[in-house]
ZAKOLMAR-695049 format. One line per 5 residues: their letters; for each residue x, y, z of C-alpha. Coordinates in nm, 2 decimals. Each point is the difference from the previous one (the first is absolute). Example, Ala and Ser with C-alpha at 12.3 -4.5 7.8 and 13.67 -1.06 7.14 Angstrom:
<recs>
as> 1.23/-0.45/0.78 ~ 0.14/0.34/-0.07
</recs>
This chain:
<recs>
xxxxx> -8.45/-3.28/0.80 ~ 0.23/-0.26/0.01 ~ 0.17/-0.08/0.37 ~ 0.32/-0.23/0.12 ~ 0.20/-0.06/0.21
xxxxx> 0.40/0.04/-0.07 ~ 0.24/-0.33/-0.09 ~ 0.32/0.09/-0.09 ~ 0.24/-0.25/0.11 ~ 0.19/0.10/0.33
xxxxx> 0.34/0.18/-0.04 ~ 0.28/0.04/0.23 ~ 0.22/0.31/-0.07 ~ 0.26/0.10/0.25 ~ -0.04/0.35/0.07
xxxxx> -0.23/0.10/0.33 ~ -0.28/0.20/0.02 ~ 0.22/0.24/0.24 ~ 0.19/0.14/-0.33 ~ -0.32/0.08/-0.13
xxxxx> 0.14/0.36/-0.03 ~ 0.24/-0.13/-0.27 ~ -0.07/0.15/-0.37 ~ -0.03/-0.41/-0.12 ~ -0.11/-0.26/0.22
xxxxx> -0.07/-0.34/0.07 ~ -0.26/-0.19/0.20 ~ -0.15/-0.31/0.08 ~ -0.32/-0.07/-0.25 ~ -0.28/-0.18/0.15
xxxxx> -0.33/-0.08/-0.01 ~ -0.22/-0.28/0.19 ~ -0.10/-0.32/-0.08 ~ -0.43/-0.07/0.03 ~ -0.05/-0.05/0.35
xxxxx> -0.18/-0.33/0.09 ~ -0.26/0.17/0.19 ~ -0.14/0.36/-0.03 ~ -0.23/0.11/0.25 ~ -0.36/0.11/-0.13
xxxxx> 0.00/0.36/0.02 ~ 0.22/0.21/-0.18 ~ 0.14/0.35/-0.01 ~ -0.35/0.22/-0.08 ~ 0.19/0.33/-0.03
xxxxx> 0.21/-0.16/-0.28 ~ -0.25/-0.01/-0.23 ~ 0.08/-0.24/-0.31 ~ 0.34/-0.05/0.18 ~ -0.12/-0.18/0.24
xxxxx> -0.01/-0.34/-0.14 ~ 0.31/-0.02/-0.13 ~ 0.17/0.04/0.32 ~ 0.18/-0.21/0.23 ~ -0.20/-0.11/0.32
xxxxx> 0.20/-0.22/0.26 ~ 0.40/-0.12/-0.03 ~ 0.18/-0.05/-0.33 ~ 0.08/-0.31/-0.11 ~ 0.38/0.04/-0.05
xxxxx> 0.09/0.38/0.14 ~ -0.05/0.24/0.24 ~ -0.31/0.17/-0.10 ~ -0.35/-0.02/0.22 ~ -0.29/0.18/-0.11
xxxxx> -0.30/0.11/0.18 ~ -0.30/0.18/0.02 ~ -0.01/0.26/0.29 ~ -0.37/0.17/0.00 ~ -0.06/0.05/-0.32
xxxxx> 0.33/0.07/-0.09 ~ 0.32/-0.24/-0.06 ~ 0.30/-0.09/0.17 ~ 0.33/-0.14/-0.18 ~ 0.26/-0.10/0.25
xxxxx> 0.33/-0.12/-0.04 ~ 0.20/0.00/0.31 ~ 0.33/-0.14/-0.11 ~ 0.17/0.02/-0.34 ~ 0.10/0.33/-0.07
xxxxx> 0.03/-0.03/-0.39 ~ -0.36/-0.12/-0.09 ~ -0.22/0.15/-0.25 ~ -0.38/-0.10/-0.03 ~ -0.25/0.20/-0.20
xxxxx> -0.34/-0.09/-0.12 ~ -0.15/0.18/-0.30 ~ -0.29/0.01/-0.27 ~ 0.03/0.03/-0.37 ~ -0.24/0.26/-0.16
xxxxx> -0.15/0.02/-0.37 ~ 0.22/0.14/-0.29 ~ -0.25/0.29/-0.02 ~ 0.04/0.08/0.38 ~ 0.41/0.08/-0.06
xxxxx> 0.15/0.29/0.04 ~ -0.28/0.13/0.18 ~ -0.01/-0.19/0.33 ~ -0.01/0.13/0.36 ~ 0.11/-0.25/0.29
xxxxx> -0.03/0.08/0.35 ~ 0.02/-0.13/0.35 ~ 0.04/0.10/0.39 ~ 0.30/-0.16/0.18 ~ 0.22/-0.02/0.31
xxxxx> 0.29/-0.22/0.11 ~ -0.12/-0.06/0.33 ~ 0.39/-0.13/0.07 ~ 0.30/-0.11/-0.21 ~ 0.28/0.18/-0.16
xxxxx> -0.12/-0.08/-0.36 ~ -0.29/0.15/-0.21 ~ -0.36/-0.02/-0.12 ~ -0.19/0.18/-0.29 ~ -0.08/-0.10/-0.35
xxxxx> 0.13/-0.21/-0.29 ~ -0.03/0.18/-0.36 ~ 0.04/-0.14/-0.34 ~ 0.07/-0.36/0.07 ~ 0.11/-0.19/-0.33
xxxxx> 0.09/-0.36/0.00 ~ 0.19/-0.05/-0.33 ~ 0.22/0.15/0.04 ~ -0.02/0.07/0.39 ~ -0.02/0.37/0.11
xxxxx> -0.21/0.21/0.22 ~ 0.02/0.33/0.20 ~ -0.04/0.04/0.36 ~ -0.15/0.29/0.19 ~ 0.10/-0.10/0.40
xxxxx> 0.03/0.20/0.30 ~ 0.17/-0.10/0.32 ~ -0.05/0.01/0.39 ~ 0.24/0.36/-0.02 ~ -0.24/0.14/-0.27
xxxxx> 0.25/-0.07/-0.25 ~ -0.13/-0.02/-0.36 ~ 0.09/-0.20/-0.26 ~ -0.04/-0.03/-0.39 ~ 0.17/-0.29/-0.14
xxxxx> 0.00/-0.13/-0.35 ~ 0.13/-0.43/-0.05 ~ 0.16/-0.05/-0.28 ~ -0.06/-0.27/-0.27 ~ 0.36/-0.12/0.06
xxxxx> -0.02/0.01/0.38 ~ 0.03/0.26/0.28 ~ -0.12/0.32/0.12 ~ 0.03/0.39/-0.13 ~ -0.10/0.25/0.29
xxxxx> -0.21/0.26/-0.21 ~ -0.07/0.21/0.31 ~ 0.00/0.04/0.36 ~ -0.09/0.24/0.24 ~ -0.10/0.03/0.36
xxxxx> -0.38/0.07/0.16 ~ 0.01/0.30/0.19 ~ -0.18/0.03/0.35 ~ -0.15/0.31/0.10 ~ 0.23/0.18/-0.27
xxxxx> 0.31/-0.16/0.14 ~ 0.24/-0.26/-0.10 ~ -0.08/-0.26/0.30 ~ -0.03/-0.35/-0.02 ~ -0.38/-0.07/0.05
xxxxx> -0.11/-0.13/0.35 ~ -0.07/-0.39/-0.05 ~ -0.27/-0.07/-0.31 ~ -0.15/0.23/-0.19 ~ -0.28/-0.07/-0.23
xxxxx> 0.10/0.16/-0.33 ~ -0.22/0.00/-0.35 ~ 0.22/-0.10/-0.32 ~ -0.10/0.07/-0.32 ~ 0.13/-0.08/-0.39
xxxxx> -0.14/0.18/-0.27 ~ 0.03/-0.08/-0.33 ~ 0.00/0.26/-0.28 ~ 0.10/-0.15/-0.37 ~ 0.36/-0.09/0.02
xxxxx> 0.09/0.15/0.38 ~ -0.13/-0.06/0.36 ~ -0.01/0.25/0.29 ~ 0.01/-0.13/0.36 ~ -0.19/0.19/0.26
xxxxx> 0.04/-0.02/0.39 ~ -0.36/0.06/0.13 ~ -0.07/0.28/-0.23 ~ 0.33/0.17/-0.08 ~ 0.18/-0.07/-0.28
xxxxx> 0.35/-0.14/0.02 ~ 0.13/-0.10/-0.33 ~ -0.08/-0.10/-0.38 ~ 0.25/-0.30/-0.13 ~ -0.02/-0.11/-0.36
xxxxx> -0.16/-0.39/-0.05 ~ -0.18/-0.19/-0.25 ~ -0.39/-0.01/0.02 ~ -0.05/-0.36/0.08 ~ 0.05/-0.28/0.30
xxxxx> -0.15/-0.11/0.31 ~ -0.10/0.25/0.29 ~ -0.02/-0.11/0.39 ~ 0.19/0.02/0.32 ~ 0.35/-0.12/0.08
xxxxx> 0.21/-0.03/0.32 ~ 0.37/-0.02/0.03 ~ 0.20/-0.10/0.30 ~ -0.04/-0.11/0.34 ~ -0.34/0.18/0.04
xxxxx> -0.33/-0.02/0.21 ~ -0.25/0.19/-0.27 ~ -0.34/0.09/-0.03 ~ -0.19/0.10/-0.31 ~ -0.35/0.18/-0.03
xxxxx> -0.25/0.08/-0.28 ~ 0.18/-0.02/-0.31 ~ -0.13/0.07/-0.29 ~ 0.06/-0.03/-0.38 ~ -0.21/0.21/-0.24
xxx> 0.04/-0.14/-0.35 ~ -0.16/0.30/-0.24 ~ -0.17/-0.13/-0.31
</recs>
């Protein structure tokens, strides 16, 4: 199985990630540079993951990565419109039937953690599965051309209610593929099925202004 890290170049768009709740949107693209140094241990509960990650500062942006336990940490404390996601590609025979998982809690921030979905290169799209400090959830799908389509959102009940959780709460986010469609589950309920092609790069992603941390993900590739 065949893993990178992302290199698109980075893009500057002019909406914010505050009008995220807009049907279209825009946001800042990025993804880091190699870092000069990478400390020797990595991530352990991100299995294959792991070494494609970013450890220490990005060269040019706002991203830091790091391990916490055996879990990861991706910080970025100042540019609210930055996207980073790190993914793996999977054999041809493995598509359409994937499952990708992982734990995760925005420890603080107003933007979003969770998992990156479908990534394609040429031409650039990808969908996003991201929740928020709130417990908002997110499904978005980039467009070749540019720009985000909301596919779904919803809010994570507490205790039945709809409150805003009380500070982070470690979630489990899950994609699973079935020919031509994908259902996203929050821990083990099921919260919606969105039409996409079998293929692409699955990982994790953070948008925004966001203090994240990421546990035991997992990518089963059947066949």
């Amino acid at each position: 199985m065949h893993a990178r890290t992302t290199k698109p170049n980075r893009v500057r768009h002019q909406a914010l990630w505050a009008v995220l709740t807009a049907a279209v949107l825009t946001l800042t693209a990025t993804t880091h540079a190699q870092p000069a140094e990478q400390p020797a241990k990595t991530a352990a509960s991100m299995g294959p993951l792991a070494n494609t990650l970013l450890y220490g500062q990005e060269d040019q942006g706002p991203w830091q990565g790091q391990t916490d336990g055996n879990g990861y940490r991706l910080i970025n404390p100042v540019d609210p419109d930055a996207i980073t996601y790190f993914y793996l590609n999977s054999p041809p025979q493995a598509l359409g039937q994937r499952t990708a998982e992982v734990k995760t809690a925005l420890i603080q921030g107003d933007g979003s953690t969770g998992l990156i979905y479908g990534f394609a290169n040429q031409p650039k799209q990808y969908f996003l599965y991201l929740i928020d400090r709130q417990g908002q959830l997110r499904i978005l799908h980039r467009f070749p051309e540019g720009g985000f389509n909301e596919l779904f959102s919803a809010r994570l009940q507490v205790d039945g209610e709809d409150a805003e959780p009380a500070g982070p709460r470690l979630v489990t986010l899950r994609l699973v593929e079935d020919a031509g469609s994908v259902t996203a589950f929050l821990n083990d309920s099921k919260l919606h099925t969105f039409n996409a092609p079998a293929q692409g790069g699955i990982g994790i992603a953070a948008a925004g202004r966001v203090d994240g941390l990421f546990l035991d993900f997992k990518l089963q590739n059947p066949g």
